[in-house]
C-alpha positions as CSV (number, residue, x, y, z in Angstrom):
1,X,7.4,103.9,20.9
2,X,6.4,105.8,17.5
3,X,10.2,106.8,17.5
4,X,11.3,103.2,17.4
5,X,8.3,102.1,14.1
6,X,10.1,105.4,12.3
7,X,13.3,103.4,13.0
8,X,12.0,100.4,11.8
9,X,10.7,101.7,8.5
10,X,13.8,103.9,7.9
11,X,16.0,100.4,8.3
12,X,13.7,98.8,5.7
13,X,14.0,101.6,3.3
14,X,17.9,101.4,2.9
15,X,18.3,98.2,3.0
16,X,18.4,97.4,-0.3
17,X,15.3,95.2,-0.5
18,X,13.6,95.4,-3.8
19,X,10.4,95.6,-1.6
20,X,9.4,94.9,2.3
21,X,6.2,95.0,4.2
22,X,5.7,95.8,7.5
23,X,2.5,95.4,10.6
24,X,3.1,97.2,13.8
25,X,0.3,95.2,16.0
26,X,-0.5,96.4,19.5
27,X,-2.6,94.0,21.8
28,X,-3.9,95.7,24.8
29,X,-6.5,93.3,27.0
30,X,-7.4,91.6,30.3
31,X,-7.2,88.3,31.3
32,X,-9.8,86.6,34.2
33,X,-9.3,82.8,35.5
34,X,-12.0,81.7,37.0
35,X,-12.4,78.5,38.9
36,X,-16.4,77.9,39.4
37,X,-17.3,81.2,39.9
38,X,-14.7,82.7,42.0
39,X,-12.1,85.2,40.3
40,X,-8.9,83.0,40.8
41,X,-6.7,86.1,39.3
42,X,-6.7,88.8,36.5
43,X,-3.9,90.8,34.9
44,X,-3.9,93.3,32.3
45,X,-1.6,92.5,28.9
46,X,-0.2,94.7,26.6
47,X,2.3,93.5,23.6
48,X,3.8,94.9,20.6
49,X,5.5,93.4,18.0
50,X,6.5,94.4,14.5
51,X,6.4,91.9,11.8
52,X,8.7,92.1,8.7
53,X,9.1,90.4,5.2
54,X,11.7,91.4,3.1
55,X,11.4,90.5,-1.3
56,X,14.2,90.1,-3.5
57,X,13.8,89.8,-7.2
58,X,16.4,87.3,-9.5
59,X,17.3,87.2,-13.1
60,X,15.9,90.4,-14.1
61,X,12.9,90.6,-12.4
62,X,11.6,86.9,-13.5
63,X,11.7,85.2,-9.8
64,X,11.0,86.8,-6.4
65,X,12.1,85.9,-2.9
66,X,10.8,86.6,0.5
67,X,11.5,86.1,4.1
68,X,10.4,86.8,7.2
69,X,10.4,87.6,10.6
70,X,9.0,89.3,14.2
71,X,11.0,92.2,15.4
72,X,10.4,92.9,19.3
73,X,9.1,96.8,19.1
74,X,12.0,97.5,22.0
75,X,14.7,96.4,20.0
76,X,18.0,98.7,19.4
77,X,18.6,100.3,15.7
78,X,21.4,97.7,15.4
79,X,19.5,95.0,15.9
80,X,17.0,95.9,13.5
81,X,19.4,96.1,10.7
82,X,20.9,93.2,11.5
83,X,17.9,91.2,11.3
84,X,17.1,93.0,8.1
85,X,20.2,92.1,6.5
86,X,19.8,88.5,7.7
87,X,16.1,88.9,6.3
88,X,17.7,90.3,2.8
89,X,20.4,87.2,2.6
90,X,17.4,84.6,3.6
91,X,15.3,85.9,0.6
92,X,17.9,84.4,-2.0
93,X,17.2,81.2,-1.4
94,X,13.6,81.9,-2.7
95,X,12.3,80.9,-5.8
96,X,8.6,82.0,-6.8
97,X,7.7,83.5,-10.0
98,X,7.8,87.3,-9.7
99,X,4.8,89.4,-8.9
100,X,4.3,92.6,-7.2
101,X,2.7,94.2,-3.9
102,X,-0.6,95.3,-3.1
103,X,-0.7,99.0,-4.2
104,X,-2.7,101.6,-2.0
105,X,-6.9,100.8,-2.7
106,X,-9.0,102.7,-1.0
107,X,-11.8,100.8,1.3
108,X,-15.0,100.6,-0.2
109,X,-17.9,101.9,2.1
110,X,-15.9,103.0,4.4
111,X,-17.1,104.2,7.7
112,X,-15.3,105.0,11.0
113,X,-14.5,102.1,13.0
114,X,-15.6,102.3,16.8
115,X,-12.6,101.4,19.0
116,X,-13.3,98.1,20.7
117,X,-14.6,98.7,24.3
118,X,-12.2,96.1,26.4
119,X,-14.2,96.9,29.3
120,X,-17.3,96.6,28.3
121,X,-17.0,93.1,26.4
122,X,-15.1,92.1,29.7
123,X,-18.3,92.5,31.5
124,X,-20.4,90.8,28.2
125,X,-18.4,87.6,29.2
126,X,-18.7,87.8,32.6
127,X,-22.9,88.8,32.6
128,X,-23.4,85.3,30.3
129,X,-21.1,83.1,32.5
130,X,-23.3,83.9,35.1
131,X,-26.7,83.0,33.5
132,X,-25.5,79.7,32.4
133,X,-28.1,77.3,34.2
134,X,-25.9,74.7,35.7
135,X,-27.1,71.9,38.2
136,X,-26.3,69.8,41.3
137,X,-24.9,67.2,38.8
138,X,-24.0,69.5,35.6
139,X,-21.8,72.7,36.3
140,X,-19.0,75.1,35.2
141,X,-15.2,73.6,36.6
142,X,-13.2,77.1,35.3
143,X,-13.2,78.8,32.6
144,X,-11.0,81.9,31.3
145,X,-11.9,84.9,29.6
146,X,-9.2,86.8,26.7
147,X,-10.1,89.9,25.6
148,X,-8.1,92.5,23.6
149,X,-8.1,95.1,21.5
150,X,-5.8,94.6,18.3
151,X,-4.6,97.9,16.3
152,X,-2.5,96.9,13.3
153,X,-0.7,99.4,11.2
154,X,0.2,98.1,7.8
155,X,3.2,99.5,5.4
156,X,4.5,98.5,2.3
157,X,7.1,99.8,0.1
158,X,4.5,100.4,-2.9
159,X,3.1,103.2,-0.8
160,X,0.0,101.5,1.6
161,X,0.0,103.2,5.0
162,X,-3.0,101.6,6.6
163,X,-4.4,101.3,10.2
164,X,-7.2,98.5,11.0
165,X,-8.6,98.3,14.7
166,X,-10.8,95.1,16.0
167,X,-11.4,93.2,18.9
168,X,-10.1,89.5,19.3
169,X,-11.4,87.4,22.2
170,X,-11.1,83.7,24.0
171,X,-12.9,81.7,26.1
172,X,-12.1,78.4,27.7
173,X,-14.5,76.7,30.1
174,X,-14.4,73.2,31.5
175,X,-18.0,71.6,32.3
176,X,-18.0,68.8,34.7
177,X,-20.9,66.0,34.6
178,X,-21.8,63.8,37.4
179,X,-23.9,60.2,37.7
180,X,-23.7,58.0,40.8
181,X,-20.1,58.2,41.3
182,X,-18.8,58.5,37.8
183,X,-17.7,62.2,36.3
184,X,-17.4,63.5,32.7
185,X,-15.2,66.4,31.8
186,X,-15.8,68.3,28.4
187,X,-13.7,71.1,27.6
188,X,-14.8,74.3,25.5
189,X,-12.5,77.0,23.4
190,X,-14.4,79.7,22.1
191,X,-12.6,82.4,19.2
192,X,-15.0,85.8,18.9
193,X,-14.5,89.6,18.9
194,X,-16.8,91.1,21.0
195,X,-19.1,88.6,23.3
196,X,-22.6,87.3,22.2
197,X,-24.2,86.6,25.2
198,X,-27.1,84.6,24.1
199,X,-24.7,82.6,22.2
200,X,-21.9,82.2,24.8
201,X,-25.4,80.7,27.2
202,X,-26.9,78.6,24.6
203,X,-23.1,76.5,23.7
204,X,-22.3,76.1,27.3
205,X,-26.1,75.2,28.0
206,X,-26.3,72.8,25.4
207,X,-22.3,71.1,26.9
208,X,-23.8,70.6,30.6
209,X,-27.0,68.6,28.5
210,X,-24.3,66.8,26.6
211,X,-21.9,66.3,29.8
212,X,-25.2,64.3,31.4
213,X,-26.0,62.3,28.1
214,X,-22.2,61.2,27.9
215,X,-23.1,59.1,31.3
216,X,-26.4,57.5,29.5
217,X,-25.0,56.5,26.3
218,X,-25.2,53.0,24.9
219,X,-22.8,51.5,21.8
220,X,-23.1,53.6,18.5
221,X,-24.9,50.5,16.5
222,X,-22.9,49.5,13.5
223,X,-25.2,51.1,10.9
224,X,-23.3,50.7,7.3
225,X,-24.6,53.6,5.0
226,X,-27.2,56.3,7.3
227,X,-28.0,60.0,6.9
228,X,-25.9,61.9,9.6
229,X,-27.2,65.4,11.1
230,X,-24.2,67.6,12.2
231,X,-25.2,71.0,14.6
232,X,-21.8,72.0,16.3
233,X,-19.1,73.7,15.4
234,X,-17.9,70.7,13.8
235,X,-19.8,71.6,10.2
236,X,-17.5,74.2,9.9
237,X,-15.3,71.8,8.6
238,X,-18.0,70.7,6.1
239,X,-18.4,74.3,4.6
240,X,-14.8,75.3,4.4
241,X,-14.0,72.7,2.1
242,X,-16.0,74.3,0.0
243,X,-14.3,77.5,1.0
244,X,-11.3,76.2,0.9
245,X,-11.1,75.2,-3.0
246,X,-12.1,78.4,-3.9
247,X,-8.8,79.9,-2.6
248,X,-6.4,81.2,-5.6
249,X,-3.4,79.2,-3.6
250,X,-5.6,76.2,-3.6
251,X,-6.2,76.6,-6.8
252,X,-2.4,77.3,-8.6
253,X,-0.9,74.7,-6.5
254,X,-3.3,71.8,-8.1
255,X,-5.5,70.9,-4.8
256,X,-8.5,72.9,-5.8
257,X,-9.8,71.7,-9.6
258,X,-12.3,74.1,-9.8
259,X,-13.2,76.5,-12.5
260,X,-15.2,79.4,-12.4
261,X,-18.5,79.1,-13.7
262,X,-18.8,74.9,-12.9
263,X,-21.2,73.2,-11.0
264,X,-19.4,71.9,-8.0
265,X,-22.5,70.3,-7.1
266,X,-22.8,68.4,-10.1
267,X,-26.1,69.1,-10.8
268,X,-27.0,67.3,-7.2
269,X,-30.6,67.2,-5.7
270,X,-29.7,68.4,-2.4
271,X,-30.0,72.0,-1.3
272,X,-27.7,74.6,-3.6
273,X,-24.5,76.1,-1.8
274,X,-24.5,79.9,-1.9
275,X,-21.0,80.9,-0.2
276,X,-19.9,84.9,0.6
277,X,-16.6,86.8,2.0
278,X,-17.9,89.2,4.0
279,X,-16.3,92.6,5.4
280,X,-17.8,92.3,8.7
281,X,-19.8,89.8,10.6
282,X,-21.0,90.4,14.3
283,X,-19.0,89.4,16.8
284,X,-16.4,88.0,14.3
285,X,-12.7,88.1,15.7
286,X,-11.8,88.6,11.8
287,X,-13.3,92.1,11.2
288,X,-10.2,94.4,10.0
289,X,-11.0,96.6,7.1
290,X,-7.5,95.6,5.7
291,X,-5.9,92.1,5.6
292,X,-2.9,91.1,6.5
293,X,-1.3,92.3,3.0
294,X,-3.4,95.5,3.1
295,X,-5.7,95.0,0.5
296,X,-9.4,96.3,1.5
297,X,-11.7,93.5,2.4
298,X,-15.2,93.9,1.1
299,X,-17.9,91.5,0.2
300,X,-18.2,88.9,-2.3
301,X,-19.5,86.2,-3.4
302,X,-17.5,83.0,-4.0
303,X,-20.2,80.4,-4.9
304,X,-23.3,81.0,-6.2
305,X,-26.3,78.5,-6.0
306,X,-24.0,75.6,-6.4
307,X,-21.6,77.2,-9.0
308,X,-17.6,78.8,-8.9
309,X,-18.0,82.2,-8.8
310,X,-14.9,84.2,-7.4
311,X,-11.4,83.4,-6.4
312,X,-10.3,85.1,-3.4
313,X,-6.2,85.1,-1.9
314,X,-2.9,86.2,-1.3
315,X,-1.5,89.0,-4.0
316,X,0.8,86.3,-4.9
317,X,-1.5,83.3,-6.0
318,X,-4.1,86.0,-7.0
319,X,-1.8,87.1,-10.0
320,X,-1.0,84.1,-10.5
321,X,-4.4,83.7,-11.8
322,X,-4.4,87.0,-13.6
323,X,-6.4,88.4,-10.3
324,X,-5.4,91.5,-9.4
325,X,-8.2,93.2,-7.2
326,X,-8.2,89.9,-4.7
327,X,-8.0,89.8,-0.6
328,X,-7.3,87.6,1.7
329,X,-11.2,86.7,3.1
330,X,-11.7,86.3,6.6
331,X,-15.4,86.0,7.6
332,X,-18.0,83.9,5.5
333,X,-21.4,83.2,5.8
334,X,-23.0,79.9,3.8
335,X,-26.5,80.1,2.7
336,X,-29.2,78.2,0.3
337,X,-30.9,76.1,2.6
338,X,-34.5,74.7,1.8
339,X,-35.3,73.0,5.2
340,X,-36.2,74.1,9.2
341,X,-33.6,72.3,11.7
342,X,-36.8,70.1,12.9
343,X,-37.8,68.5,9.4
344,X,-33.5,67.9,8.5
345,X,-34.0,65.7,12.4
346,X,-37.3,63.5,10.9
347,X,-36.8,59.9,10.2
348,X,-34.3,57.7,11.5
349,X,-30.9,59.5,11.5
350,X,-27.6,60.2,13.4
351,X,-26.9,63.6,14.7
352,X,-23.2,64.0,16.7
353,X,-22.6,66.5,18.4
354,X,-19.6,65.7,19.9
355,X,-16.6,63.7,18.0
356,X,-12.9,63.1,19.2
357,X,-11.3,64.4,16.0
358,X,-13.7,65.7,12.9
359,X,-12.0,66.6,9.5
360,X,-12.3,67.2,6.0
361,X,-9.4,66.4,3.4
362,X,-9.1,69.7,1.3
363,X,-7.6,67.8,-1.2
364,X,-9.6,64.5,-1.4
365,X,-12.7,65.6,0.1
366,X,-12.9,63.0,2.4
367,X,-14.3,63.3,5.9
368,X,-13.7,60.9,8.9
369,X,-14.3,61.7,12.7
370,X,-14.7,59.3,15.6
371,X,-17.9,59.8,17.7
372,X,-18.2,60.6,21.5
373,X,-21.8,61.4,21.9
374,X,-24.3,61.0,19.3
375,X,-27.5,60.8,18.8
376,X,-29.8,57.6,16.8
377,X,-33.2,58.9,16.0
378,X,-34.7,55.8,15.4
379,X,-38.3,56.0,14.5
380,X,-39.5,58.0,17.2
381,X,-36.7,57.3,19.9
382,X,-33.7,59.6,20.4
383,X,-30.8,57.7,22.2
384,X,-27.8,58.8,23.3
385,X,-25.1,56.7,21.8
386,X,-21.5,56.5,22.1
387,X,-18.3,55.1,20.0
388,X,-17.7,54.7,16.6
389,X,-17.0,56.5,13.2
390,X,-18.4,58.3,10.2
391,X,-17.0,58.2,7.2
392,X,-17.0,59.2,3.6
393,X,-16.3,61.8,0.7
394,X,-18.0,65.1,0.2
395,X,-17.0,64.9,-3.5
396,X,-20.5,62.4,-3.1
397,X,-21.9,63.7,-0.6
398,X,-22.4,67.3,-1.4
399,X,-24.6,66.1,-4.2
400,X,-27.7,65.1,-2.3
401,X,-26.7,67.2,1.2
402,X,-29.2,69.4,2.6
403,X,-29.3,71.9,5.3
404,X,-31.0,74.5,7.0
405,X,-32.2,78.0,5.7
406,X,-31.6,79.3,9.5
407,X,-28.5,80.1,10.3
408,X,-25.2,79.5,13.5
409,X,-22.2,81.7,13.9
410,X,-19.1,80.2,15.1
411,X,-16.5,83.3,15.1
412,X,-15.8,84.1,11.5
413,X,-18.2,81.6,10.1
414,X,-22.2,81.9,10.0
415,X,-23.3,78.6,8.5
416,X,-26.5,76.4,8.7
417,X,-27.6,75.7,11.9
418,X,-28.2,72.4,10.7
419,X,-26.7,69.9,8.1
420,X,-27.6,66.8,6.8
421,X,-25.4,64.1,4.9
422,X,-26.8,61.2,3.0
423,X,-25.6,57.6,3.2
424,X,-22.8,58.1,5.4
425,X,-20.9,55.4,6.6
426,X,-21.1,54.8,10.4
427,X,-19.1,52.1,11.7
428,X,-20.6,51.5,15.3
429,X,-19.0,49.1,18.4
430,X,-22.5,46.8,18.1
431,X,-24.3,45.7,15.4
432,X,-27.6,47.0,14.5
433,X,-30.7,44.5,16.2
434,X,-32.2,42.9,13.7
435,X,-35.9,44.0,13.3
């Protein structure tokens, strides 16, 4: 198959693009489907595919052009050139002011990378699955397990030959809940590269609890303007806004206002955001050396104790901003909490855990997400509630927001295992009793 890659880059090189990049990715992995416990089937996978953009430059140099496409790594020499050529004729109707390629950077630090073990983290998944402590009325309904091992080898026409190897896997699992003739179904994806097991038992553990509180809920109350305590994956979406508008693309196109060196906090009281780019977190599914461009990942920081403090991106928005030693991040880890998970639960507050739909607007900074399961700590009481929204803007919000100084990794992102919003606006089903 090496013959047909030499092929592939000897099509790109006389094809009269002014410059072309080029990933051969190989996945090799296993796949298990499960239904409770019993192996339903398993098969082995193994795909290759070559991925090709093509640049053309216009009016001496002053605009660029690019296309492109996925090149099956079986395909005939003809074929090849003829998507090339279709590649090349695409790119003219492409207008971006001209930049250039990633030249070849050596990594920083580098060290040699140990070949994921497909066996191994096969047998991680299928050790925790076990230990999950399910119950006559709370259990595992299926689940699936992915797990592969991804070798991408990068070229470009200004000279980077580069190979990255990581692990990618997936996990779907289905918990089923029962109460006296009524049944909850929740449904799970997990994204990671090699398995965590205490992780992988402590999510699904805390889904079978939330399974049973779905069937105990009463109405959310209607509670106007209340903290809210978020400790799923869903603060993710919290802490990549903040990501988010410090990405160069973000930033050129007008959604990210920013500037390095502000206070994005605006001089809040809550806790200070401290936001890194890391080259490699644990278990990540995002640890290549190299990124999809092949520019060296390493660490840095993008927001320092509530200020801009790095850009990170694509070459092209990069030099847009005069950047030229940029990457396109893939794992980050938030940090600058003052508070333990128990003191950010004191006083009357609403944590969800569970919400139809969650999102934050990148551009407006507003978040909205209708609630499934929460829960109202009200003066001693935690009850499981149900129904609902929260709503509001973390252009506000992020002023007074507090979280914890321990720490939660969902794949690619390590963030406080705890967050708290001020004077959020919950719109319940009920409204509140009167006291």
């Amino acid at each position: 198959m090496m013959e047909s890659w030499n092929r592939l880059i000897e099509v790109l090189r006389t094809s009269g693009a002014d410059a072309w990049e080029a990933a051969d990715v190989m996945e090799k992995g296993w796949e298990f489907y499960f239904i409770r416990h019993r192996l339903d089937q398993n098969r082995s996978r193994r795909v290759r595919n070559f991925n090709v953009r093509i640049y053309r430059r216009f009016e001496d140099g002053k605009y660029l052009g690019s296309a492109g496409a996925k090149i099956p790594a079986d395909a005939p020499e003809e074929e090849m050139r003829r998507i090339v050529a279709d590649l090349c004729r695409n790119a003219e109707y492409v207008r971006n002011p001209a930049y250039t390629l990633n030249p070849p950077v050596p990594a920083e630090n580098t060290e040699e990378e140990k070949k994921p073990d497909v066996r191994a983290i096969s047998a991680d998944f299928l050790r925790a699955l076990q230990a999950v402590p399910e119950t006559e009325t709370e259990d595992l309904n299926s689940f699936e397990i992915f797990v592969s091992e991804i070798r991408r080898h990068f070229m470009n026409s200004e000279g980077i030959d580069v190979t990255a190897d990581y692990p990618s896997s997936m996990l779907e699992a289905v918990v089923n809940a029962r109460k006296e003739g009524r049944e909850i179904e929740l449904y799970r994806l997990y994204h990671s590269g090699s398995c965590d097991e205490k992780q992988v038992i402590r999510d699904l553990s805390e889904t079978l609890r939330y399974g049973r509180d779905r069937l105990n809920t009463v109405p959310t109350p209607a509670l106007g303007k209340a903290d809210v305590v978020f400790s799923t994956d869903a603060a993710r979406e919290i802490y990549d806004w903040f990501i988010s508008r410090m990405s160069a693309e973000l930033v050129v196109r007008g959604v990210s206002d920013w500037k390095i060196g502000q206070d994005i906090q605006d001089g809040g009281e809550g806790d200070r955001v401290t936001a890194r780019a890391l080259r490699k977190l644990p278990n990540s599914s995002r640890n290549a050396a190299y990124d999809s461009e092949g520019a060296p990942v390493r660490d840095l920081t993008l927001i320092a104790d509530g200020r801009a403090e790095h850009y990170f991106g694509s070459r092209q928005f990069s030099q847009y901003l005069r950047l030229e030693d940029s990457f396109i991040a893939g794992n980050f880890e938030i940090t600058g909490g003052s508070a333990t998970a128990e003191e950010l639960r004191e006083g009357p507050c609403l944590e969800v855990v569970e919400f139809s739909d969650f999102q934050v607007d990148s551009i407006t900074g507003d978040l909205a997400g209708e609630i499934r399961l929460a829960y109202w700590n009200d003066g001693g009481k935690r009850i499981p509630v149900s129904g609902g929204s929260v709503s509001g803007s973390m252009r506000e919000l992020a002023k007074t927001m507090r979280f914890s100084s321990a720490g939660r990794q969902f794949d690619n992102y390590r963030i406080p295992e705890v967050t708290r919003l001020k004077n959020v606006t919950v719109t319940g089903i009920r409204e509140t009793e009167s006291t």
